[in-house]
Gaussian input, Z-matrix of N, CA and C with variables (Angstrom, degrees):
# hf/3-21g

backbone

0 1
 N
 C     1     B1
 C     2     B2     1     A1
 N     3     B3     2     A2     1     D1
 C     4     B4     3     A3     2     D2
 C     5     B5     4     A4     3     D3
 N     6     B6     5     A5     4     D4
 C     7     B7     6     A6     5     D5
 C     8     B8     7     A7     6     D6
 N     9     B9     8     A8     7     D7
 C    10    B10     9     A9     8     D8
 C    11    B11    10    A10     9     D9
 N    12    B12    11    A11    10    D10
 C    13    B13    12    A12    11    D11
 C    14    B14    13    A13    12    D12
 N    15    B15    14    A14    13    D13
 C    16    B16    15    A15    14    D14
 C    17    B17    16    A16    15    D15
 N    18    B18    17    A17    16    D16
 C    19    B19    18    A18    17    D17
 C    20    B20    19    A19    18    D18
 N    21    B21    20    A20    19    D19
 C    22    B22    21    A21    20    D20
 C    23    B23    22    A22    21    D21
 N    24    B24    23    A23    22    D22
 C    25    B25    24    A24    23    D23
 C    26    B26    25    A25    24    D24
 N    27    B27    26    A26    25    D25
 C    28    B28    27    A27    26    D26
 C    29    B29    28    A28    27    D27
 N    30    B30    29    A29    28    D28
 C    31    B31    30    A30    29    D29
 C    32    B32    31    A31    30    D30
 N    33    B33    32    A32    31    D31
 C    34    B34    33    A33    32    D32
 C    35    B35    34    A34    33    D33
 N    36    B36    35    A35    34    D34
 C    37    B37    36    A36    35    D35
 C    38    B38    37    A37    36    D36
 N    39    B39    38    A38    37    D37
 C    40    B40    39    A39    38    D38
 C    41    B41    40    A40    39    D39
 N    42    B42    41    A41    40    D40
 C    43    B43    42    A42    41    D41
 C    44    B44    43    A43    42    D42
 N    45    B45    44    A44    43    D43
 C    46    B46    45    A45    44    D44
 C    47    B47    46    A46    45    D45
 N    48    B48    47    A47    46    D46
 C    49    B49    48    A48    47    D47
 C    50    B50    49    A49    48    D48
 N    51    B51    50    A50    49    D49
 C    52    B52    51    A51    50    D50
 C    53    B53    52    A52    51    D51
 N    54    B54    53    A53    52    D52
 C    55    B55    54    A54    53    D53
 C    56    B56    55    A55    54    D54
 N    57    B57    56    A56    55    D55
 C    58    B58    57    A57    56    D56
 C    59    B59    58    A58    57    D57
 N    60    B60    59    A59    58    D58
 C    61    B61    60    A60    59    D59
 C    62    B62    61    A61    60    D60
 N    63    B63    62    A62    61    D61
 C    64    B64    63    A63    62    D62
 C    65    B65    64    A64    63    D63
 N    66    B66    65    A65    64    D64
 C    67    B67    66    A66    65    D65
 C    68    B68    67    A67    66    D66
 N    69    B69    68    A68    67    D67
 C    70    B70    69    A69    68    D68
 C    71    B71    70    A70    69    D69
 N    72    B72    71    A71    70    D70
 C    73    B73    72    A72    71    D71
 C    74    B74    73    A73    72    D72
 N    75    B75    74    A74    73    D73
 C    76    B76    75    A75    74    D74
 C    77    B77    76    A76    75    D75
 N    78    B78    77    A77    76    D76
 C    79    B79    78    A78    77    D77
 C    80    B80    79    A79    78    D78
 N    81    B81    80    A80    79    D79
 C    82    B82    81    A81    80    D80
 C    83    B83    82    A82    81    D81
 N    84    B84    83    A83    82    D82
 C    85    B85    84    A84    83    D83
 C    86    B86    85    A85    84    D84
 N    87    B87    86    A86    85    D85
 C    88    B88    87    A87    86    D86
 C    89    B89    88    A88    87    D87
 N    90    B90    89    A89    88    D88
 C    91    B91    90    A90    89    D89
 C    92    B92    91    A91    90    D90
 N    93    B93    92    A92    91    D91
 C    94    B94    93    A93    92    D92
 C    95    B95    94    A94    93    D93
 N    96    B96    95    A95    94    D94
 C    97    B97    96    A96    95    D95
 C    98    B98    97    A97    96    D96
 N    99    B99    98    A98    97    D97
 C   100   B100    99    A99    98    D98
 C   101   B101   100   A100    99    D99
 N   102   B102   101   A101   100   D100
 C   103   B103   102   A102   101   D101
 C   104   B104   103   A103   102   D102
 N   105   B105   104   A104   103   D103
 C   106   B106   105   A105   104   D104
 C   107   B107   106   A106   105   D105
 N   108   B108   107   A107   106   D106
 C   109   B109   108   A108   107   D107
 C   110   B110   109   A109   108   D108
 N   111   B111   110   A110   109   D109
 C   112   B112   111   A111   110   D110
 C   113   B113   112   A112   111   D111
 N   114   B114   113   A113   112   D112
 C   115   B115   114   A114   113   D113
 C   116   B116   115   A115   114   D114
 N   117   B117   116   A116   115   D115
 C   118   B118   117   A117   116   D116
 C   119   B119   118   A118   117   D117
 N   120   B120   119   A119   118   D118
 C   121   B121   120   A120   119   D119
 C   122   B122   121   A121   120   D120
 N   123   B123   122   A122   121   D121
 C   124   B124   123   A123   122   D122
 C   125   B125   124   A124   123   D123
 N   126   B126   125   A125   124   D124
 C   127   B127   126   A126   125   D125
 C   128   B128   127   A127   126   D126
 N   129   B129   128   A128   127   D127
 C   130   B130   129   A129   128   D128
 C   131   B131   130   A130   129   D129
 N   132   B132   131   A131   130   D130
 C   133   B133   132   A132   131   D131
 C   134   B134   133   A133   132   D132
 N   135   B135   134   A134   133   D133
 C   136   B136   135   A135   134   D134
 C   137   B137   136   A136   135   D135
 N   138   B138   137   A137   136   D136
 C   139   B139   138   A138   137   D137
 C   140   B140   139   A139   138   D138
 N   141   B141   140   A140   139   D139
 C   142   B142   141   A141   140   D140
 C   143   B143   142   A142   141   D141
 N   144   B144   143   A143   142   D142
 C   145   B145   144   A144   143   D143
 C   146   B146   145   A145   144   D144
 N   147   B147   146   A146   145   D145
 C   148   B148   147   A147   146   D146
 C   149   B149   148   A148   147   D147
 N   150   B150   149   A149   148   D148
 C   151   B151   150   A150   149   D149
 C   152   B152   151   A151   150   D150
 N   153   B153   152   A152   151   D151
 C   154   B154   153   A153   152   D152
 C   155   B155   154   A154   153   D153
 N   156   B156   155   A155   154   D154
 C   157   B157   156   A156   155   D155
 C   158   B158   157   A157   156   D156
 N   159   B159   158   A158   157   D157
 C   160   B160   159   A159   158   D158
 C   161   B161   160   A160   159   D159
 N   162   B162   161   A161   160   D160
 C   163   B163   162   A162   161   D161
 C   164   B164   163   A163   162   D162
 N   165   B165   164   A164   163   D163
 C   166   B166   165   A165   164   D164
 C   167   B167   166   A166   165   D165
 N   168   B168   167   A167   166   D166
 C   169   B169   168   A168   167   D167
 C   170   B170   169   A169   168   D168
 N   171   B171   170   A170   169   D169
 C   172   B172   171   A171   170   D170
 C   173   B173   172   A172   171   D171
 N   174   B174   173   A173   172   D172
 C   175   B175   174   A174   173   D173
 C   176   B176   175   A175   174   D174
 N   177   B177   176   A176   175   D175
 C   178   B178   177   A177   176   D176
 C   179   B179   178   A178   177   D177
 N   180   B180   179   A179   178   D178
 C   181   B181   180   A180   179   D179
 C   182   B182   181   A181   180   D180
 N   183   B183   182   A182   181   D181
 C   184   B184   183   A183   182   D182
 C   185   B185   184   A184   183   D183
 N   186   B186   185   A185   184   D184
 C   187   B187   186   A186   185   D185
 C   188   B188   187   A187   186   D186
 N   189   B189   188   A188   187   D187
 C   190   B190   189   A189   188   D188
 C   191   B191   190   A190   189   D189
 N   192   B192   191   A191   190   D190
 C   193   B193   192   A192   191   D191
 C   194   B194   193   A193   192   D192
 N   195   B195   194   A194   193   D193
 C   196   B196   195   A195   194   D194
 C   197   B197   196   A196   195   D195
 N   198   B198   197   A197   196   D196
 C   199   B199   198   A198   197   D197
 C   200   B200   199   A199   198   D198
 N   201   B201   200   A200   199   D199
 C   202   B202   201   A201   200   D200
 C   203   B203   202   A202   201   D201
 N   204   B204   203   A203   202   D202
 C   205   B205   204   A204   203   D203
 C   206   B206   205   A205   204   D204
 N   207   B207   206   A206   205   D205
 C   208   B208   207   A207   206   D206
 C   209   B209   208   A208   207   D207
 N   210   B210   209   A209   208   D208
 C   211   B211   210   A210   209   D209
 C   212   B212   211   A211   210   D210
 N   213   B213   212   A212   211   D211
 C   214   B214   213   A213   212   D212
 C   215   B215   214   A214   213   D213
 N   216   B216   215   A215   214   D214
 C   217   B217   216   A216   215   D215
 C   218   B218   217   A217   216   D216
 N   219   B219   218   A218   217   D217
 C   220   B220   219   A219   218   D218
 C   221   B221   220   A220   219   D219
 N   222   B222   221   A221   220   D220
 C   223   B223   222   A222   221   D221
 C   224   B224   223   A223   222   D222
 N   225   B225   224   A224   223   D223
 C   226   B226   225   A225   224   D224
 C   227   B227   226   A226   225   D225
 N   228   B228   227   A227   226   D226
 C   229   B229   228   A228   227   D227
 C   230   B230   229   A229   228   D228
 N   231   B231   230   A230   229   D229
 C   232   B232   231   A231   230   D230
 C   233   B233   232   A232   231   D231
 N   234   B234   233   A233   232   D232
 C   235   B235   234   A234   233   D233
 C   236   B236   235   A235   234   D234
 N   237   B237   236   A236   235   D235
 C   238   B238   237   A237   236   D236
 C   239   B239   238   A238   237   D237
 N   240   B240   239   A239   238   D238
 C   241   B241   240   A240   239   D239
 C   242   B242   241   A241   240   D240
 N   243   B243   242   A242   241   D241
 C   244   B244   243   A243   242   D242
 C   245   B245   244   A244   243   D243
 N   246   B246   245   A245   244   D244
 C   247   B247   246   A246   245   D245
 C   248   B248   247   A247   246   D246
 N   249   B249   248   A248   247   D247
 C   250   B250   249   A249   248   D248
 C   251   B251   250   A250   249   D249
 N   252   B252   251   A251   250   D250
 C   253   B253   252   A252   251   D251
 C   254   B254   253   A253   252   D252
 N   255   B255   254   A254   253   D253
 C   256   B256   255   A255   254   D254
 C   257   B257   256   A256   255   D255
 N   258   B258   257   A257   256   D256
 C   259   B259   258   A258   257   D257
 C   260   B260   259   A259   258   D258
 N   261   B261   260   A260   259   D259
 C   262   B262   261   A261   260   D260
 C   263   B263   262   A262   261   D261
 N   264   B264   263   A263   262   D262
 C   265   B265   264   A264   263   D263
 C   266   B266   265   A265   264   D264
 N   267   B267   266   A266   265   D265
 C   268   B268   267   A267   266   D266
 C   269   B269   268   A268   267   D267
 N   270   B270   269   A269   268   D268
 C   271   B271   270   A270   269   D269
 C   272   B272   271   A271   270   D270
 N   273   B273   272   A272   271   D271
 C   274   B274   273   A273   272   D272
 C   275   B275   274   A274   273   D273
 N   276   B276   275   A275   274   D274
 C   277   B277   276   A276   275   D275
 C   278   B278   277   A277   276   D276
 N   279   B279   278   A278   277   D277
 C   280   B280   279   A279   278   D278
 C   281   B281   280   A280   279   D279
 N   282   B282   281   A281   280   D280
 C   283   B283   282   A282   281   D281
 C   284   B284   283   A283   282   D282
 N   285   B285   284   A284   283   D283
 C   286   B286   285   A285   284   D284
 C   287   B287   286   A286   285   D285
 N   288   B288   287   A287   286   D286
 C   289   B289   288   A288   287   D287
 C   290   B290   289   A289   288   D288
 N   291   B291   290   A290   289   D289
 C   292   B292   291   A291   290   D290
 C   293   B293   292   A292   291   D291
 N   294   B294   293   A293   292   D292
 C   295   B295   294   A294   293   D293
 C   296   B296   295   A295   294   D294
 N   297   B297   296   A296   295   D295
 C   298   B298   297   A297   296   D296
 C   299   B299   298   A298   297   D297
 N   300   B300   299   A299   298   D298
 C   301   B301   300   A300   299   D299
 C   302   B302   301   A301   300   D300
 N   303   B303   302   A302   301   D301
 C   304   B304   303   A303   302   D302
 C   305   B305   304   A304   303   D303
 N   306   B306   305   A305   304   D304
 C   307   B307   306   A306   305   D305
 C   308   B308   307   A307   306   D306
 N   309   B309   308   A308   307   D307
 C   310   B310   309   A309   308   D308
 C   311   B311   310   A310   309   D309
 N   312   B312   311   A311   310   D310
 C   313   B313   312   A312   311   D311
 C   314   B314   313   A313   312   D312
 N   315   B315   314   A314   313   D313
 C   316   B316   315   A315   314   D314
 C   317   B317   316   A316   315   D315
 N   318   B318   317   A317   316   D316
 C   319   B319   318   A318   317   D317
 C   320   B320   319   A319   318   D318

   B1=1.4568
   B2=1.5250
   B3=1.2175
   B4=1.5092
   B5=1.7375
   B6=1.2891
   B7=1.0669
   B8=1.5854
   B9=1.4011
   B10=2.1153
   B11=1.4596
   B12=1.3839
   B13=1.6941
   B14=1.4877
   B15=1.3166
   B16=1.0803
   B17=2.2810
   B18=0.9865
   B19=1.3376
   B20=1.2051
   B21=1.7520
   B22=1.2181
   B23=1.5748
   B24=1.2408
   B25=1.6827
   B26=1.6234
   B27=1.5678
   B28=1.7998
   B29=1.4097
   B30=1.3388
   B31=0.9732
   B32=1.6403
   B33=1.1351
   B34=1.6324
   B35=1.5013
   B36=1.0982
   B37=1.7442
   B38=1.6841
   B39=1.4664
   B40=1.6305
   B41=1.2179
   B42=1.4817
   B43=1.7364
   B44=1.3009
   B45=0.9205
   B46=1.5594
   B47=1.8151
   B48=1.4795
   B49=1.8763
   B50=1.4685
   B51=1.7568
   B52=1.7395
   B53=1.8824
   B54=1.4042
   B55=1.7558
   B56=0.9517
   B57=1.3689
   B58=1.4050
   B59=1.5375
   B60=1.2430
   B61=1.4391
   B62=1.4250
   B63=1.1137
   B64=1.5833
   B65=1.2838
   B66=1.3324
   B67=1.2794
   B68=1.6764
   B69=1.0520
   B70=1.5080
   B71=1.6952
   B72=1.1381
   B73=1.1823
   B74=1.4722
   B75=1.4090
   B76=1.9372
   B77=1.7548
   B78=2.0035
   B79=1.2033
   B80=1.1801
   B81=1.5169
   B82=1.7125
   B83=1.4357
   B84=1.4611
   B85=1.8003
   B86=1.7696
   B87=1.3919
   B88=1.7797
   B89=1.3484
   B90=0.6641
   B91=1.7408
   B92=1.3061
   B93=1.6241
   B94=1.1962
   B95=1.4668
   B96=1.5858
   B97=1.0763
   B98=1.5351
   B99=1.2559
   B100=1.4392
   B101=1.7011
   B102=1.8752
   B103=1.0823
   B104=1.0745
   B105=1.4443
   B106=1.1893
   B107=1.8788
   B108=1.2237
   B109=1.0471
   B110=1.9477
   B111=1.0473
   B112=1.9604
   B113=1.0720
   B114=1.2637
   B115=1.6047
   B116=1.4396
   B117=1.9387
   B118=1.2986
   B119=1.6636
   B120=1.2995
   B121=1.3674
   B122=1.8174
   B123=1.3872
   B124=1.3705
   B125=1.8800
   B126=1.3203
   B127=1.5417
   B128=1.2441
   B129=1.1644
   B130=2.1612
   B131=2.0473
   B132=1.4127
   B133=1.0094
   B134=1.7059
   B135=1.2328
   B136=1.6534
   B137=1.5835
   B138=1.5463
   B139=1.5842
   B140=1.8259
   B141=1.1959
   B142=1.4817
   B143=1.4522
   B144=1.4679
   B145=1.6367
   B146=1.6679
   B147=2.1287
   B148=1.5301
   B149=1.5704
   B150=1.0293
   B151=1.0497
   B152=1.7951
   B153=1.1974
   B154=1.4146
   B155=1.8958
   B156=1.6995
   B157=1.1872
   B158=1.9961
   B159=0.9877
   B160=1.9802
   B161=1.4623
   B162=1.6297
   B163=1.2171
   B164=1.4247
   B165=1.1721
   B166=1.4457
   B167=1.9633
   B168=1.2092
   B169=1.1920
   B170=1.5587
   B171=1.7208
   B172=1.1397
   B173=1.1332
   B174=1.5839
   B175=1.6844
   B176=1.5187
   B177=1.2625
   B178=1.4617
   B179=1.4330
   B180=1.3445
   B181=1.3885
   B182=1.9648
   B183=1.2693
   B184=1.5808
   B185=1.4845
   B186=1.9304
   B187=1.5261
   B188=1.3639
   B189=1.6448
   B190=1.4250
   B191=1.6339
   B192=1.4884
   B193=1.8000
   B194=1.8339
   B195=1.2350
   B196=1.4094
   B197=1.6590
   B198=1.1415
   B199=1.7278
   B200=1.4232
   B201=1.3443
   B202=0.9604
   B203=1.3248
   B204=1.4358
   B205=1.6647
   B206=1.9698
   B207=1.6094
   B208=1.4923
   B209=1.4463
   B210=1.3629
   B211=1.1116
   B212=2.0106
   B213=1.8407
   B214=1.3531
   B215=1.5909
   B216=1.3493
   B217=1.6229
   B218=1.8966
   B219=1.0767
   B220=1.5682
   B221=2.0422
   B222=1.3761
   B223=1.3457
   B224=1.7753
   B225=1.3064
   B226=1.8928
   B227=1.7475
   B228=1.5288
   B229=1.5508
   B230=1.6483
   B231=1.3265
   B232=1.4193
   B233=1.6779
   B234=1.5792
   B235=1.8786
   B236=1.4936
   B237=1.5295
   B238=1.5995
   B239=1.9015
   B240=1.5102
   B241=2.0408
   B242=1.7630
   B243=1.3240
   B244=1.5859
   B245=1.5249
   B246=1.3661
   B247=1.3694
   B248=1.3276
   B249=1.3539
   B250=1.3944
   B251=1.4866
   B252=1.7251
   B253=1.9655
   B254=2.1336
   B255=1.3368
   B256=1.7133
   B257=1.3685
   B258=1.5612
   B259=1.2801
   B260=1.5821
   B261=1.5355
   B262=1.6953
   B263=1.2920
   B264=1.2707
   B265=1.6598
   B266=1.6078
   B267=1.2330
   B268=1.5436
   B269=1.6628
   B270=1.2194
   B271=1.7381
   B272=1.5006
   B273=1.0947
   B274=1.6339
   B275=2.2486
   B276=1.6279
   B277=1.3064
   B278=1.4854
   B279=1.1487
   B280=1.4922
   B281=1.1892
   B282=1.3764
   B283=1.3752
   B284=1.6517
   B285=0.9659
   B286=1.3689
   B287=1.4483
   B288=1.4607
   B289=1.4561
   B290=1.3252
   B291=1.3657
   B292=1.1385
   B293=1.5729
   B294=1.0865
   B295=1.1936
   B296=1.4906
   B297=1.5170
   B298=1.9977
   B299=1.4646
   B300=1.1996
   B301=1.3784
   B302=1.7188
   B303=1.2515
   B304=1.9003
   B305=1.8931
   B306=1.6687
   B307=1.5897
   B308=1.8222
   B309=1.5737
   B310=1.4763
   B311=1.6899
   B312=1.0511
   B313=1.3320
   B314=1.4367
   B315=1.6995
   B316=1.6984
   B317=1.6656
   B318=1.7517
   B319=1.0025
   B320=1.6342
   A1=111.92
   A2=114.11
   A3=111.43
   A4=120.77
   A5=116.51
   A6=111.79
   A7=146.35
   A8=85.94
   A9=113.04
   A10=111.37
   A11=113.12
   A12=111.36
   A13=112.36
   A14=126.97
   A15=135.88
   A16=103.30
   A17=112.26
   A18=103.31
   A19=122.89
   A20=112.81
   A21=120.23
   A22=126.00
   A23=96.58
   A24=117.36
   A25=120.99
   A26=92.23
   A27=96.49
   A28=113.71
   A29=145.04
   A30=135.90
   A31=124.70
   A32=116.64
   A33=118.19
   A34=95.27
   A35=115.63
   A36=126.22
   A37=95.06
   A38=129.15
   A39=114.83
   A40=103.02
   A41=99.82
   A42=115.19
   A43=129.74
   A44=108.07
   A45=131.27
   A46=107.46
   A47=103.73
   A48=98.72
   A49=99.26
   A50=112.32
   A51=87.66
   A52=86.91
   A53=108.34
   A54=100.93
   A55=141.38
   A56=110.46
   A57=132.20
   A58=121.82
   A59=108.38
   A60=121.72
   A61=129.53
   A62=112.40
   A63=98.08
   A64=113.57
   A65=138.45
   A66=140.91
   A67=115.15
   A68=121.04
   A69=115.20
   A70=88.67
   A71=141.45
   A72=129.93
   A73=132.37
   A74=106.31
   A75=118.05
   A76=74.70
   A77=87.37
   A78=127.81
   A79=110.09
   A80=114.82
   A81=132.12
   A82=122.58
   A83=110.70
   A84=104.69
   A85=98.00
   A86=122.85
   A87=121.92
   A88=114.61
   A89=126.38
   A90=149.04
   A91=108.08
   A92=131.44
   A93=132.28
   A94=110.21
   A95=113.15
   A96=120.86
   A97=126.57
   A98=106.69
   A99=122.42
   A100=115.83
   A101=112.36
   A102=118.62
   A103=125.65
   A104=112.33
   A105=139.25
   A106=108.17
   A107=125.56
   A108=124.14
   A109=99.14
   A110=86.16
   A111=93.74
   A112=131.48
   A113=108.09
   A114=123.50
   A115=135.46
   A116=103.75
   A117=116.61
   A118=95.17
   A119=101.54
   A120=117.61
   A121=100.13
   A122=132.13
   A123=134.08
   A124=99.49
   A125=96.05
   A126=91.95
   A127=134.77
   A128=93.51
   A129=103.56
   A130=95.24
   A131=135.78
   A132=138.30
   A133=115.35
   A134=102.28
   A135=84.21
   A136=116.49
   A137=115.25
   A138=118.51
   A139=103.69
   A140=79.73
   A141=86.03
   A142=126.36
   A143=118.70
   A144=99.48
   A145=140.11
   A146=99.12
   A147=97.62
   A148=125.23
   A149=105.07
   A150=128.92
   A151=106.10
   A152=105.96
   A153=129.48
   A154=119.66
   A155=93.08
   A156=110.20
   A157=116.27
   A158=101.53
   A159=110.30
   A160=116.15
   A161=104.02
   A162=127.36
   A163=134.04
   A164=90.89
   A165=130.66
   A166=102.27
   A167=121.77
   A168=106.31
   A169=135.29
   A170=98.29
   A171=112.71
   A172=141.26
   A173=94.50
   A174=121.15
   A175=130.46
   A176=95.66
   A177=127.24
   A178=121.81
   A179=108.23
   A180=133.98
   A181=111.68
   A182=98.78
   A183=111.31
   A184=97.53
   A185=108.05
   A186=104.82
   A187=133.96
   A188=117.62
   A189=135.99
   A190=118.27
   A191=93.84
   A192=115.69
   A193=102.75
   A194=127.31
   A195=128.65
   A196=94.41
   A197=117.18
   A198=109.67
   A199=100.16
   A200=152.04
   A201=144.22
   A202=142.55
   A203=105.82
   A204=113.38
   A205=104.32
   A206=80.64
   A207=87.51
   A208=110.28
   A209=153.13
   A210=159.11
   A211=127.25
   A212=89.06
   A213=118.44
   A214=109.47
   A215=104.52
   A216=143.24
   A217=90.42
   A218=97.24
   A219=114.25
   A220=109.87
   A221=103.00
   A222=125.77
   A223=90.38
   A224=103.31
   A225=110.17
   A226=86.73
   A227=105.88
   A228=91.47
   A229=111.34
   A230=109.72
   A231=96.03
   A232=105.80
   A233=93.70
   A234=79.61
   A235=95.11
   A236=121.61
   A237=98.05
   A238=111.55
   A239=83.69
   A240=87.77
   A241=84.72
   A242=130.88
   A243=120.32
   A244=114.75
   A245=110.60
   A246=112.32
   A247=122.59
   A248=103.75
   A249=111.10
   A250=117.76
   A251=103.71
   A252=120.54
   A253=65.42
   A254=152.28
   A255=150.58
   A256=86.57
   A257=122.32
   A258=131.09
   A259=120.97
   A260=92.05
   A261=97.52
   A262=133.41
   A263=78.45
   A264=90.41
   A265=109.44
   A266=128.20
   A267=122.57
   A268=85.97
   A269=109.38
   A270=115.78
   A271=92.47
   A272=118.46
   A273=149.90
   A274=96.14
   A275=105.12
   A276=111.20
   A277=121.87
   A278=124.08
   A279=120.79
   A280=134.82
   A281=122.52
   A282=130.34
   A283=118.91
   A284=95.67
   A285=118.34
   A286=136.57
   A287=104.11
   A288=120.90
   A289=120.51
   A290=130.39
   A291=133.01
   A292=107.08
   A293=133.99
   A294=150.09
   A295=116.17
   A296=93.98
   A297=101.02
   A298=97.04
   A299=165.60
   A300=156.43
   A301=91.18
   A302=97.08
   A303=106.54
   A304=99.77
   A305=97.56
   A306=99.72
   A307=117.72
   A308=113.92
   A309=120.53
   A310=117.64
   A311=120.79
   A312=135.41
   A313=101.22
   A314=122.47
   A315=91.08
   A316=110.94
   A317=107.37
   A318=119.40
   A319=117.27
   D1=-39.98
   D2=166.36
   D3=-64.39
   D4=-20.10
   D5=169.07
   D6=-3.29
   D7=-71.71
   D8=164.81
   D9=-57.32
   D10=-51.99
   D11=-175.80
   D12=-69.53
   D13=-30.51
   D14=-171.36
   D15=-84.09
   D16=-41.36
   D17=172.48
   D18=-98.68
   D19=9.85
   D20=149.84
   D21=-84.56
   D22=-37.42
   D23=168.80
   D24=-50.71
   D25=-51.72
   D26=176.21
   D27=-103.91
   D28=10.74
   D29=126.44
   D30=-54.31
   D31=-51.11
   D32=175.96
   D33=-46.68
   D34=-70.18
   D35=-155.87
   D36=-61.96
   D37=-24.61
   D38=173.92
   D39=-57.96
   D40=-84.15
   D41=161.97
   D42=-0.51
   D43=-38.48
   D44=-166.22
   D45=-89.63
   D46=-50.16
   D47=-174.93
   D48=-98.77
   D49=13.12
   D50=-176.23
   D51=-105.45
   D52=-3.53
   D53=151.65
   D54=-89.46
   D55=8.97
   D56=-172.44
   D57=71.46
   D58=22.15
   D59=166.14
   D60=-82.04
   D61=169.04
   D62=-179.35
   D63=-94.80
   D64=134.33
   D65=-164.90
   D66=-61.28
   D67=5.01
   D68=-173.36
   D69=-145.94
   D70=8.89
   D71=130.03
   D72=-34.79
   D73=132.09
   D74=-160.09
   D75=-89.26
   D76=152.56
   D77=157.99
   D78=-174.43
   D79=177.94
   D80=172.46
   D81=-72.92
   D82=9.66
   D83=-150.60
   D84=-89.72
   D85=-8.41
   D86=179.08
   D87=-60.48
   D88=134.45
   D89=-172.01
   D90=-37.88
   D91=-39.86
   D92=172.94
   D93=-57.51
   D94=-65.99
   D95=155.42
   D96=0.11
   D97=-72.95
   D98=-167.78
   D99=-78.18
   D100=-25.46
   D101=157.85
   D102=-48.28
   D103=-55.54
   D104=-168.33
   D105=-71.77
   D106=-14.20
   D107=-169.13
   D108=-103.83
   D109=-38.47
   D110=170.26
   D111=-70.20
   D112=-2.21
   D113=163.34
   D114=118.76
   D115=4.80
   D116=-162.85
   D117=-95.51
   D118=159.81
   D119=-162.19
   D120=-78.91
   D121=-177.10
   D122=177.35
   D123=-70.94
   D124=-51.77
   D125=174.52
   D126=-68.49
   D127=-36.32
   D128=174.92
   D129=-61.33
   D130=-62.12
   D131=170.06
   D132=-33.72
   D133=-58.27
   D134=-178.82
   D135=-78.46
   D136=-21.53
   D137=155.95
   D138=-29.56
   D139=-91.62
   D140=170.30
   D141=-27.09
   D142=-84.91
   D143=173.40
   D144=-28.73
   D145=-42.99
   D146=167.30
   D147=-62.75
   D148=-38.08
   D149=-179.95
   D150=-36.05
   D151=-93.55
   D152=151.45
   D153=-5.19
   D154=-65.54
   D155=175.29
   D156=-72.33
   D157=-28.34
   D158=170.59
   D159=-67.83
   D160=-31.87
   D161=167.95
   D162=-38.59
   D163=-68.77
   D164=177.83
   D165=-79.15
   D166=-25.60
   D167=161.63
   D168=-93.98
   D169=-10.95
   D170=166.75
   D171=-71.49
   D172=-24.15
   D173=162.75
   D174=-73.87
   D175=-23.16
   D176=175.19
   D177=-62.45
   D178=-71.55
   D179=157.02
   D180=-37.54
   D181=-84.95
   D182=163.61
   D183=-14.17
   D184=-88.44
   D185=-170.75
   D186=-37.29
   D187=-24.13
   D188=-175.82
   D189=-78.14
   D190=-48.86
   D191=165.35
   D192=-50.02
   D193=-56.81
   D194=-161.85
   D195=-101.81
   D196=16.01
   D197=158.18
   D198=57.55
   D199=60.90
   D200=148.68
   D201=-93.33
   D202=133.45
   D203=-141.50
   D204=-54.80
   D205=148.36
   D206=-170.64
   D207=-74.56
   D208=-10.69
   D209=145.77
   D210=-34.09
   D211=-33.81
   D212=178.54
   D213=-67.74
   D214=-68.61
   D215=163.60
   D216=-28.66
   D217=-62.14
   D218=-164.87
   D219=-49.09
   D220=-49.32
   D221=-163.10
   D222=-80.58
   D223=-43.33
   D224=-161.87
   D225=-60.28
   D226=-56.48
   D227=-164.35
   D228=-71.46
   D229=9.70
   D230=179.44
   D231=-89.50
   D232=-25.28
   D233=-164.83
   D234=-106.46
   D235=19.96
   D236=156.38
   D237=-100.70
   D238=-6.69
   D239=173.62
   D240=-64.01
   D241=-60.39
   D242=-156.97
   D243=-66.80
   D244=-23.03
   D245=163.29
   D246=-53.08
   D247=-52.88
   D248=-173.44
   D249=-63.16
   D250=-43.53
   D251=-172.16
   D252=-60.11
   D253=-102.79
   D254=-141.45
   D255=-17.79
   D256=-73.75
   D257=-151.50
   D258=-45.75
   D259=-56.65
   D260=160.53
   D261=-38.35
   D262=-49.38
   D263=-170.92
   D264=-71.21
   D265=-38.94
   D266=-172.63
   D267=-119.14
   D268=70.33
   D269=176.75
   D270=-71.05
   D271=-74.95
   D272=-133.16
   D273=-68.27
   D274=-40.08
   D275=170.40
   D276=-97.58
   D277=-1.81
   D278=126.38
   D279=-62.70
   D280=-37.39
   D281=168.11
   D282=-46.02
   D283=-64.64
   D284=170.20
   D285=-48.50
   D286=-38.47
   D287=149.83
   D288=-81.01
   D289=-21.44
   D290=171.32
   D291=-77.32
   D292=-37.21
   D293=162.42
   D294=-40.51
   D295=-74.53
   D296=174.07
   D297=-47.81
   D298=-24.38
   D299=-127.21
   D300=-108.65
   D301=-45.32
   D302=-150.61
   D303=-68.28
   D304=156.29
   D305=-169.25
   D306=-43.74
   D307=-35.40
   D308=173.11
   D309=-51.65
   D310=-16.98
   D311=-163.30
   D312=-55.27
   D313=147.42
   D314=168.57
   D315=-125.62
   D316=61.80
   D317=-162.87
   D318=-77.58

């Protein structure tokens, strides 16, 4: 369940000293943030975050039930941290395509 906060947490703070910032320096760049700036409501955003975050514990759990090797576990969380550092990074053109998709769209 901590999942989301935690690869939101250390992604910001990468991000952050490979600009030469200080890693616990405030800004807008956290995922709520960026929801929230694309047009989703306070509630549609935290939908989303639980969502996300149930996710990630459901998978968790699951993986623990079927004993799966911790090395596996190990690699999975490495390449959804790199998913996420993609996500960040092209937040704003996912948004946007995720956006055109939704029923308001006037495609």
């Amino acid at each position: 369940m901590l999942g989301l906060p935690l690869l939101d947490t250390l992604s910001l703070m990468l991000r952050r000293v490979l600009k030469g910032r200080s890693p616990f320096s405030a800004d807008r760049d956290h995922l709520h943030h960026i929801l929230l700036r694309a047009g989703f409501s306070i509630e549609q955003t935290v939908c989303i975050l639980f969502t996300i975050s149930a996710a990630f514990g459901a998978i968790a759990y699951i993986a623990w039930r079927q004993s799966v090797p911790e090395y596996v576990l190990f690699y999975t969380a490495w390449g959804v941290f790199f998913v996420y550092i993609f996500f960040q990074k092209h937040a704003w053109q996912i948004m946007r395509r995720i956006k055109s998709l939704g029923p308001d769209s006037k495609s």
